[in-house]
VOGU-3710 file (C-alpha; in Angstrom, 3 decimals, decimal comma):
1> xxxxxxxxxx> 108,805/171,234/156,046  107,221/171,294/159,446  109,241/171,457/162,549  108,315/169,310/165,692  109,090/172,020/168,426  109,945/171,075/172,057  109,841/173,234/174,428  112,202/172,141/177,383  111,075/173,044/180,429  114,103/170,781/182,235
11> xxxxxxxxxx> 114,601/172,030/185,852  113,455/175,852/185,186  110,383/174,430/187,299  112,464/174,908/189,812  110,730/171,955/192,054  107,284/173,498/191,618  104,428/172,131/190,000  102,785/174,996/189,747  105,435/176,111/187,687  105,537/173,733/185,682
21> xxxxxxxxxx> 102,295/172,961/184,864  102,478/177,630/183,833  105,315/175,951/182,014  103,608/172,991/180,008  100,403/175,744/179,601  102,376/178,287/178,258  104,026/176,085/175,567  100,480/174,566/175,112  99,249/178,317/174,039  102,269/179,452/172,151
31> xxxxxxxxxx> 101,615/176,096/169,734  104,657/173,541/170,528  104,000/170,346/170,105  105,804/168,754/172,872  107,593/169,504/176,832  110,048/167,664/177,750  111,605/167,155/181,482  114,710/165,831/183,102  115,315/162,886/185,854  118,100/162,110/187,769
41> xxxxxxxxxx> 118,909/159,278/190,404  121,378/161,814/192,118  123,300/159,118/193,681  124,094/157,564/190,625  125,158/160,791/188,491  127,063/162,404/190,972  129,504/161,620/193,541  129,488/162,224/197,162  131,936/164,203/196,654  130,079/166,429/194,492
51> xxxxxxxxxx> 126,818/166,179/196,305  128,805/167,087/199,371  130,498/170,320/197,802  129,168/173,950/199,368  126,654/175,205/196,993  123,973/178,154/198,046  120,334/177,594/196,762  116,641/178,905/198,227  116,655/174,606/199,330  120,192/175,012/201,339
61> xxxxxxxxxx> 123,914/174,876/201,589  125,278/171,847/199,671  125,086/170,679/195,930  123,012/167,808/197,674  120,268/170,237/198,700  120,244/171,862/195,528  119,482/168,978/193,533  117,438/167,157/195,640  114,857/170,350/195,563  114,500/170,339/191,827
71> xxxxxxxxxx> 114,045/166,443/191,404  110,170/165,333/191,000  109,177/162,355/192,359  107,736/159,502/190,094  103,952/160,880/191,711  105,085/164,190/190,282  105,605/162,953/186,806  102,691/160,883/186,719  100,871/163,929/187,377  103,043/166,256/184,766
81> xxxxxxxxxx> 102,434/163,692/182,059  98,329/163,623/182,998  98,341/167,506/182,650  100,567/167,660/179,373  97,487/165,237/177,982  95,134/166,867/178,929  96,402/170,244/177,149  97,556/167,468/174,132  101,267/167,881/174,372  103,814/164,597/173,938
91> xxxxxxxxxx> 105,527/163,970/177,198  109,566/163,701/176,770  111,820/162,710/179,064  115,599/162,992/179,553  116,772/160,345/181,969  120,590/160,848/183,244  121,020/157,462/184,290  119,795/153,880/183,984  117,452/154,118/186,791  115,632/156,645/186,091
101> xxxxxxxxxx> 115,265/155,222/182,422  113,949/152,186/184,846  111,712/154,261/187,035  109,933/156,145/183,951  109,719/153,221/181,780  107,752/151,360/183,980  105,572/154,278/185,573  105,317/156,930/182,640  104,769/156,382/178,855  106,931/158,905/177,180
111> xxxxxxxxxx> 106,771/159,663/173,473  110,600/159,782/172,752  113,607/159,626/175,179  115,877/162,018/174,714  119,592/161,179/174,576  121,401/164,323/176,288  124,931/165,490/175,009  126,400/164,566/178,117  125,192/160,873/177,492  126,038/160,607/174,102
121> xxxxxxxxxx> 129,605/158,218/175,331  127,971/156,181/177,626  127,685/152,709/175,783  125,835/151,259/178,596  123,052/154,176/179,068  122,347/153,698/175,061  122,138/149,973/174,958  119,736/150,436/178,018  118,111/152,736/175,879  117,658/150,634/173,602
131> xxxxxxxxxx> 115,804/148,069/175,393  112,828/150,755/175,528  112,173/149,951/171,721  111,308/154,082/172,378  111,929/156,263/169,588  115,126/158,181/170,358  116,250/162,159/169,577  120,275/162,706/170,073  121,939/165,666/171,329  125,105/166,033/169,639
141> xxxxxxxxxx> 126,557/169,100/172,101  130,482/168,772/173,372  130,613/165,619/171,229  133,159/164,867/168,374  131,513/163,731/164,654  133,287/160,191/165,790  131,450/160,324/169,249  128,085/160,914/167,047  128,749/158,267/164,603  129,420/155,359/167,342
151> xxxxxxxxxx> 126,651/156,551/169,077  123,894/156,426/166,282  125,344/152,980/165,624  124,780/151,334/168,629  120,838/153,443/169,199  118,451/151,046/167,184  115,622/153,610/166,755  117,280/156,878/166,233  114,576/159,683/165,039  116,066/162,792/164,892
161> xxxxxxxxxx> 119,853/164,361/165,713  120,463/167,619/166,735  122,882/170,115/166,207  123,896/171,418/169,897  126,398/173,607/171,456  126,553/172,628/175,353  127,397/176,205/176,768  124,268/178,194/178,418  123,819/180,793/177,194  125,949/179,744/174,137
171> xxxxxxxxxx> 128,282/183,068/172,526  127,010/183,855/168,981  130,570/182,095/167,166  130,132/178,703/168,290  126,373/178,385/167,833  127,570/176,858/164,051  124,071/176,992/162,267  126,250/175,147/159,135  126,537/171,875/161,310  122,821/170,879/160,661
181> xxxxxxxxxx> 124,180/170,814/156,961  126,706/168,939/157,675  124,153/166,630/159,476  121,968/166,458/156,808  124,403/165,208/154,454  126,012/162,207/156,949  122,745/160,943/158,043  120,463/161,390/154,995  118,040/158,878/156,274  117,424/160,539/159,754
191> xxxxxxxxxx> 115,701/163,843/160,667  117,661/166,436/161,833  117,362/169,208/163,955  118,720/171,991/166,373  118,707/172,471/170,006  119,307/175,834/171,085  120,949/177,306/174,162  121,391/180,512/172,626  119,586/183,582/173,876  117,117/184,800/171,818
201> xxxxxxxxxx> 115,293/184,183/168,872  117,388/184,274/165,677  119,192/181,134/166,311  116,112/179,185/165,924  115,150/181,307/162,969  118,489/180,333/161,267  117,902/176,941/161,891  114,720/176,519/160,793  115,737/178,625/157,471  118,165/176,047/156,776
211> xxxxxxxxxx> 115,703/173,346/156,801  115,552/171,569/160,242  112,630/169,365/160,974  112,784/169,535/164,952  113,269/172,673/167,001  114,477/172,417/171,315  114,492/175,263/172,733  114,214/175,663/177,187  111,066/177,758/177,910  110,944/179,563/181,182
221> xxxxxxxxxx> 108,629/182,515/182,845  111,294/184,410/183,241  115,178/184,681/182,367  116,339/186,345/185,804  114,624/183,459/188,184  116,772/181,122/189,503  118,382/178,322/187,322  121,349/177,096/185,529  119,384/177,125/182,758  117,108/180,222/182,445
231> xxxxxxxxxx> 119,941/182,921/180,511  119,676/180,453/177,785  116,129/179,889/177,920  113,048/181,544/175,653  110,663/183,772/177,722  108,824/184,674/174,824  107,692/181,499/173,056  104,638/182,626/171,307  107,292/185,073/169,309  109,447/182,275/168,611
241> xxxxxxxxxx> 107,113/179,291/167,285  105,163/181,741/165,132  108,505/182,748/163,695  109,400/179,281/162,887  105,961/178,520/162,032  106,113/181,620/159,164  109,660/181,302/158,101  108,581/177,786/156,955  106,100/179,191/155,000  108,174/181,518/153,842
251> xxxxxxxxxx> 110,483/178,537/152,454  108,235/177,293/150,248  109,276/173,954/147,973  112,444/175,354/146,025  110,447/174,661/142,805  109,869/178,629/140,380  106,630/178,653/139,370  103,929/181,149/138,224  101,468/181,439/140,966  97,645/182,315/139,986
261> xxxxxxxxxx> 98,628/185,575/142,049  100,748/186,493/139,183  98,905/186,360/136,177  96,652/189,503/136,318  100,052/191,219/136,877  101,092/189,322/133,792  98,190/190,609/132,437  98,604/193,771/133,617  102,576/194,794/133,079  103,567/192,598/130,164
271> xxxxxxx> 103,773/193,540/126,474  101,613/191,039/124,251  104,134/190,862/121,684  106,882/189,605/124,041  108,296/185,977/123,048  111,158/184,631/124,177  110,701/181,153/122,506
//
């Protein structure tokens, strides 16, 4: 089973597009088959209050600052999505409000939109969603299995759902590998999958051992740059989606059989006279 690996680059571009087009490159080379970025209308997903609030960054003093250097314009994305063509990776998006689901529908085409954990509640966001008619991949992170449920109901074109653990980096105990069972078994007819915050490489491994058919992971340059993101973030990729790409191999079908590899051992080791039936 082959897993469609994303390679979040989210805000580690840190409101460069040099950096991010490194970013889309370097998951290009290491063989992922999609980026995917975040937008925000900041007025609309956080309060004045919050904008307002002290917060140090290289773009100033204030949580307004801050966010407003790592937004992209619309220009910006057009431009993203040209370059992740060009190098023939799908272009995802994960839009935080209904205005930015808005501003990219009618400006970028996007492969899937991506439902983060934190809008898994929002009835609204997912019925706007839904008016895409865009395939759909669900984050299941800080959400209960009731949360999940209510949400895949309303979603009309759900593709894959992904196990998720919202804490960056997330601690080795709560990463809960066993969930994508779990997943697996409730939603039998969708494709399931794991995001990862966790540093590292074995998380991924673990998922895709267990039989995941999507793999998220944040890329980044980097781990010490500046970023929310970037301690729970791959700076290694190549490593990783070779990993995944050989542990799948390694997985094989589940079916014993003799392989043609076999048979001069056969040949070689067994007695002629040995019948078991």
């Amino acid at each position: 089973m082959k897993n469609y690996i994303i390679a979040e680059i989210g805000i580690n571009h840190n409101g460069s597009m040099e950096l991010a087009k490194e970013l889309i490159k370097l998951a290009k080379d290491s063989g992922c088959d999609a980026v995917k970025f975040q937008k925000r209308d900041i007025e609309s997903v956080y309060s004045k209050e919050e904008l307002d609030a002290p917060r140090d960054s290289p773009w100033g003093t204030t949580n307004r600052e801050q966010k407003e250097g790592l937004e992209f314009s619309i220009e910006q994305y057009k431009a993203l999505k040209s370059y992740a063509d060009e190098e023939g990776l799908d272009f995802i998006v994960s839009c935080w409000d209904e205005k930015s689901i808005d501003l990219i529908e009618s400006n970028v085409e996007v492969r899937f939109h991506k439902i983060a954990s934190a809008l898994l509640t929002d009835r609204s966001f997912l019925e706007k969603i839904n008016s895409t008619n865009k395939p759909v991949i669900v984050s299941t992170g800080m959400s209960t299995p009731e949360e999940i449920s209510a949400a895949v109901k309303i979603l009309k074109n759900t593709e894959y759902i992904l196990a998720c653990t919202s804490t960056y980096p997330t601690v080795d105990s709560e990463v809960n590998l066993n969930y994508i069972k779990t997943l697996k078994k409730e939603y039998p007819n969708l494709k399931i999958g794991f995001s990862n915050h966790c540093s590292g490489l074995v998380a991924c491994f673990g998922a895709t051992a267990i039989g995941t058919e999507c793999i998220e992971f944040h890329i980044t340059k980097d781990r010490t740059m500046y970023g929310s993101d970037q301690a729970a973030s791959i700076d290694h990729p190549h490593e990783l989606v070779s990993g995944i790409r050989k542990i799948e191999q390694l997985m094989g079908d589940g079916v014993k059989k003799v392989y043609e590899t076999e048979k001069p051992i056969i040949k070689k080791l067994r007695k002629k006279n040995d019948i078991l039936f």
